[in-house]
C-alpha positions in Angstrom: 27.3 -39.6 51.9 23.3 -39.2 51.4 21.6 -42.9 51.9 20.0 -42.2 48.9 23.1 -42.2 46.2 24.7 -45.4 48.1 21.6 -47.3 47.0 21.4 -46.1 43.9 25.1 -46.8 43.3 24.9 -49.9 43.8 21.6 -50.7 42.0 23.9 -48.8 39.3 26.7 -51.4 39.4 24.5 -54.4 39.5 22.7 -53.6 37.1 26.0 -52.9 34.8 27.3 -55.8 35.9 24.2 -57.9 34.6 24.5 -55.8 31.1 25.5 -57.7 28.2 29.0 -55.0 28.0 30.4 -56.6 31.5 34.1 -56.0 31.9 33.9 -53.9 28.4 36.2 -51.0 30.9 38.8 -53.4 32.0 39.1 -55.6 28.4 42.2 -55.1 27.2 41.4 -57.2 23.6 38.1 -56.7 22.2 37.7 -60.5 22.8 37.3 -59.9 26.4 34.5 -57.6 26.6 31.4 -59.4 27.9 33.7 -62.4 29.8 32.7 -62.4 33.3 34.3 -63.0 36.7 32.9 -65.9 38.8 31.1 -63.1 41.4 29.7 -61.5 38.4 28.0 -64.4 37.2 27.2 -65.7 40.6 25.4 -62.5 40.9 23.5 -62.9 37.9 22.0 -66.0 38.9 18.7 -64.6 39.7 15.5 -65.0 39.1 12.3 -63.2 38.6 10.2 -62.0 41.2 8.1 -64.5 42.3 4.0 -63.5 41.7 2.2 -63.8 45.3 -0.3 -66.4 46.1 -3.7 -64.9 45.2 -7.0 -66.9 46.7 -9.8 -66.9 44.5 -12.0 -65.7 47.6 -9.6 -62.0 47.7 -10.5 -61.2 44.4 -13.7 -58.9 44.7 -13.4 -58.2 41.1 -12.0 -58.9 37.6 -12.0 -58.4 34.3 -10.2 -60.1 31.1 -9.0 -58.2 28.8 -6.8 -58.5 25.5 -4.6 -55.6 24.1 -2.5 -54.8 21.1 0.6 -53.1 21.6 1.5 -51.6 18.6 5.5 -51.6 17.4 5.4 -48.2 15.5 5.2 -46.0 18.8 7.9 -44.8 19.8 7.9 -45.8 23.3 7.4 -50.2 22.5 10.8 -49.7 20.4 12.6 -51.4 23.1 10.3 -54.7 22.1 11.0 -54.3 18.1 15.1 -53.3 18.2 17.8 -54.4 17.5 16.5 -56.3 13.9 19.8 -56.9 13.4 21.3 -59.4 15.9 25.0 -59.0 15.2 26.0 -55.9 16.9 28.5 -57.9 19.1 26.2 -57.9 21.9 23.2 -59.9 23.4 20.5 -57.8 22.8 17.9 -59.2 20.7 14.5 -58.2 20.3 12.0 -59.8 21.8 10.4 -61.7 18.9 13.7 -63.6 19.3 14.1 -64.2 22.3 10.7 -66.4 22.5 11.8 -68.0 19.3 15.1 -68.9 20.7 13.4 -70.1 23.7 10.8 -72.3 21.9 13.9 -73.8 19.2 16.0 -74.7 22.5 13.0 -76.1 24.7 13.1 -73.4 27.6 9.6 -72.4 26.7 8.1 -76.1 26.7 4.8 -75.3 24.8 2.8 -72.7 22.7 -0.8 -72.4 21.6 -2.8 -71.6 18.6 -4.8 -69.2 20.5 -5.1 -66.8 24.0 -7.6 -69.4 25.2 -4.1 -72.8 25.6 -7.0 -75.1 23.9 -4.5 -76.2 21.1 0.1 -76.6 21.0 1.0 -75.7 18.5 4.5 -77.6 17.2 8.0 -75.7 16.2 7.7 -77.1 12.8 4.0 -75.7 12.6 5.7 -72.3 13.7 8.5 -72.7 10.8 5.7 -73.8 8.3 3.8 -70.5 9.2 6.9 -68.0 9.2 8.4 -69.6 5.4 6.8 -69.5 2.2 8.3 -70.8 -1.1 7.4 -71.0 -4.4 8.4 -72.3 -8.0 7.9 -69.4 -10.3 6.3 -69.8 -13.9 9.9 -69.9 -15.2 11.2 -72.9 -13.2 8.3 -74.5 -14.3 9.2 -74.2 -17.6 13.0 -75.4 -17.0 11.5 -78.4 -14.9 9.6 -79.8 -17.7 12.4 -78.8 -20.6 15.0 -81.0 -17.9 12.0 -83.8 -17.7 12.8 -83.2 -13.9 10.2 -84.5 -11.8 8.9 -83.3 -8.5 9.8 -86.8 -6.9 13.4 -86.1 -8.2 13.3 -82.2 -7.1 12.1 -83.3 -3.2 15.3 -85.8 -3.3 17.9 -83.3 -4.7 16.5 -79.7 -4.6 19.5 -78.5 -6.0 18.2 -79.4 -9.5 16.3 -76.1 -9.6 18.3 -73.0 -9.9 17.6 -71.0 -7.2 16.4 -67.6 -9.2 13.9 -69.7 -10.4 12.1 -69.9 -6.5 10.5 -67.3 -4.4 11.3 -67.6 -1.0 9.8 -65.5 2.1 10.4 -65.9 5.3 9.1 -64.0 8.8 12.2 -61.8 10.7 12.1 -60.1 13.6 11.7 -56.5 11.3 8.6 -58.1 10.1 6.8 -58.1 13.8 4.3 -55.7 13.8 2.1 -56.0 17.2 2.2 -58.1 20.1 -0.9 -59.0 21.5 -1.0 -59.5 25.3 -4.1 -61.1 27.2 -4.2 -60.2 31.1 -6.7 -60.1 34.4 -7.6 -57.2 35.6 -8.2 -58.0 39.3 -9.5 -56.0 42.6 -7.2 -57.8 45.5 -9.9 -57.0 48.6 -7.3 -58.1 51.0 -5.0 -55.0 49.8 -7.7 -53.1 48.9 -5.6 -52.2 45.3 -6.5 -53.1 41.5 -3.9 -54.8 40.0 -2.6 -56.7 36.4 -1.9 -60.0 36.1 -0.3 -60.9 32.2 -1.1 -63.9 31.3 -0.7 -64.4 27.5 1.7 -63.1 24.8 1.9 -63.3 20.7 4.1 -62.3 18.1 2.0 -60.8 15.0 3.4 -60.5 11.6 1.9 -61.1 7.9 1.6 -64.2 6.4 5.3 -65.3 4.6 3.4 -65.6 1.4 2.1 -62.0 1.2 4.2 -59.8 3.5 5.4 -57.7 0.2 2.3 -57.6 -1.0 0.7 -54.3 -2.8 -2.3 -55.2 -1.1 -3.0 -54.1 2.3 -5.3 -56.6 3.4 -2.8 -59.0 2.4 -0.7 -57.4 5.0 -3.0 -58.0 8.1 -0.6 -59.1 11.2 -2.0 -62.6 12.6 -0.9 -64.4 15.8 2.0 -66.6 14.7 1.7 -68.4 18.5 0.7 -67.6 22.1 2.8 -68.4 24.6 1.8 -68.8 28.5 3.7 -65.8 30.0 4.4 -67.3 33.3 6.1 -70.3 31.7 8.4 -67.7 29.8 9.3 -65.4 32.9 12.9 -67.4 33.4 13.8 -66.6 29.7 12.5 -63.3 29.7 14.4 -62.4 32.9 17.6 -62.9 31.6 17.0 -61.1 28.3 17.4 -57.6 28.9 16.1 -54.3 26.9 17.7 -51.0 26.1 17.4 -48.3 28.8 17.8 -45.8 26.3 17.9 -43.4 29.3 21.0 -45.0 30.4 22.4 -48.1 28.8 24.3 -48.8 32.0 21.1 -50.0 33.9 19.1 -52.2 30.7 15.8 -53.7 31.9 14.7 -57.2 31.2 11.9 -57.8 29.7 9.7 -59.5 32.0 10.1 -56.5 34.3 9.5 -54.4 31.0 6.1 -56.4 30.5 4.9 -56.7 34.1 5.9 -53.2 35.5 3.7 -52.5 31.6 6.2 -49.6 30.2 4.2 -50.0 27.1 1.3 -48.2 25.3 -1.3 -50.6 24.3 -4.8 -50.5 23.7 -7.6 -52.8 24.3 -9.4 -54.3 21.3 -11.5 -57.1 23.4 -12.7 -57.7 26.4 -14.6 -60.9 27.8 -18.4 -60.3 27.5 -21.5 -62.7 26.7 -21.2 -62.4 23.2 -18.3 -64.8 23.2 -15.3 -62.1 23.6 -15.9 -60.3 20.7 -13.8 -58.3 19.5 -14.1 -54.0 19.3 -14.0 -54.5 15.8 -16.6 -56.7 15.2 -19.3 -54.0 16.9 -17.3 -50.9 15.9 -17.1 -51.2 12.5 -15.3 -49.5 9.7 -14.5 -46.5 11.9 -10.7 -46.6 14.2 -11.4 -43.3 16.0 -14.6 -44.8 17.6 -12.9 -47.8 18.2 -9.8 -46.7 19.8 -12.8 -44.5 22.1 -14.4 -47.9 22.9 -11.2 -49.4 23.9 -10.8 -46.2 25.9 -14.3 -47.3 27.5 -13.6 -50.2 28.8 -10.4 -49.0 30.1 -12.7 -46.0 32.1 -15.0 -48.6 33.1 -11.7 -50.6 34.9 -10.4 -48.1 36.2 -13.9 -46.7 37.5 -14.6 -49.7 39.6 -11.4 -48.5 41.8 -12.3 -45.2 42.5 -15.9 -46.5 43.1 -14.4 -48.8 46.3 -13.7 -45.8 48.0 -16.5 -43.7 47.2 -18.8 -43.8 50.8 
C-alpha cells in the first residue's frame, strides 16, 4: 500500500476520533454517541503546537497590523455557525467558545482594547451584551400600583414582564472579529511570517441592535482577549470541515494556519495607529485599496530580500 494513503489514514482516524461524533458508528442507543474509550481520550489529550522561541535580534523586520474579518463571507462561516448550540453536538461557534472560556476562568483576563492597558471584568462583559428597559406603559402601572423602584429592585417580579424591553448580545449577533498580529521577517530562516496576537468579538450595542438606524448598528469591540492565553481553549474547540466532517479543524489551527479572508483597516504608523478610515474617508472602494496597500507593501519587503 502507497506510504502516502497509510498516513493519511491515520491522520483520517485521529482526527475522527477527536470529533465531537466519536463512537457515533458503534452506539447502539443514541445516548452513547460521543462517549469515549480511555485510548480515545488519552489520545485527545493534546495540546497546541508550541510557537518557537523568536530573539528580538532575528527579526530584520516587522510590522503591526490590525484586520477585520468580516462574518458574511462565505468562507469565515466556520467562525459564525452553528447559532444554535443544541444540535446534540459540541460544536459552537467561536463567539462562544471565548465566552464559555472567560464565564469558567480558562481565559484568566480580557482587555478593553488591542493595546492589554485595561481588564475588563465578566460582569462588565454581561453589562455590555444586556440591555433592559421599562417601557412608557410599565411606567404608568408602577405609579397606578404606588410601586417604587426600591420595591421593584427587591422583588422584580412586581412588573409584568410585557411591560420591559429586554435585549441581549447572541452569538447570531457577531458581526466581525477583529484580529491584531506581527508581521515579522525571521532573518535566521530567511521567511516572513504571522504572529496573532489579539482577538475581539464585534457586535451592536444591546440597546440598539434592532434598530432602523444603521449607524445604530455599528459593531464595537465587546473585549480583546490575548490569543496566546486562549490557544488551550481554542485547541480543543473544533470547526466544521465542511469538506469532510470526519477530519473538523480546531480553531486555533483555523486562526494561525489564517483560513480566513480579512482585510486590514490599521496599521501602526506615527500618527498614533490610525485607522484607514480616519484618512480614507467616506469612500469603502478606496479604502479596501488602501488596506490592499499596506498588504503590497508587506508582502513587498519579502520579495525585496531576495532581489540582488
Amino acid at each position: 500500500m502507497n506510504l502516502n494513503k497509510i498516513l493519511t489514514g491515520i491522520f483520517c482516524c485521529a482526527a475522527a476520533i477527536s470529533y465531537s461524533q466519536a463512537n457515533l458508528l458503534n452506539a447502539k442507543i443514541p445516548e452513547e454517541i460521543g462517549l469515549k474509550t480511555e485510548a480515545q481520550l488519552l489520545l485527545d489529550n493534546d495540546e497546541p503546537l508550541e510557537y518557537g522561541y523568536v530573539d528580538d535580534r532575528d527579526i530584520l523586520f516587522s510590522k503591526m497590523v490590525w484586520e477585520k474579518i468580516v462574518l458574511d463571507e462565505r468562507v469565515n462561516f466556520p467562525l459564525l455557525y452553528p447559532i444554535e448550540t443544541n444540535l446534540g453536538d459540541d460544536r459552537k461557534p467561536l463567539f462562544e467558545v471565548l465566552y464559555n472560556a472567560i464565564q469558567t476562568g480558562d481565559i484568566p483576563q480580557v482587555y478593553a482594547d488591542s493595546y492589554f492597558r485595561e481588564t475588563r471584568s465578566l460582569k462588565e462583559i454581561e453589562t455590555a451584551m444586556s440591555y433592559s428597559a421599562i417601557t412608557d406603559e410599565g411606567i404608568n402601572y408602577l405609579n397606578s400600583n404606588s410601586i417604587s423602584d426600591f420595591q421593584l429592585e427587591e422583588d422584580p417580579s412586581l412588573l409584568p414582564e410585557e411591560y420591559m424591553i429586554v435585549e441581549r448580545i447572541t452569538p447570531a449577533d457577531i458581526t466581525e472579529y477583529l484580529i491584531k498580529g506581527l508581521w515579522y521577517f525571521d532573518k535566521r530562516q530567511a521567511e516572513m511570517k504571522y504572529r496573532l496576537l489579539a482577538v475581539a468579538p464585534t457586535a451592536p450595542e444591546a440597546q440598539f441592535k434592532n434598530s432602523d438606524n444603521p449607524e445604530n448598528r455599528k459593531p464595537i469591540p465587546l473585549f480583546w482577549v490575548f490569543y496566546p492565553e486562549a490557544r488551550d481553549v481554542l485547541h480543543t474547540a473544533k470547526a466544521f470541515n465542511n469538506k469532510n466532517s470526519a477530519m473538523p479543524i480546531s480553531f486555533d489551527h483555523l486562526l494561525n494556519s489564517r483560513r480566513f479572508n480579512a482585510y486590514m483597516y490599521k496599521e501602526e504608523n506615527v500618527q498614533g495607529d490610525r485607522e484607514v478610515s480616519e484618512y480614507v474617508t467616506d469612500n469603502a472602494l478606496m479604502q479596501l485599496l488602501e488596506s490592499e496597500r499596506i498588504k503590497e507593501k508587506i508582502r513587498n519587503f519579502e520579495q525585496d530580500m531576495w532581489s540582488y
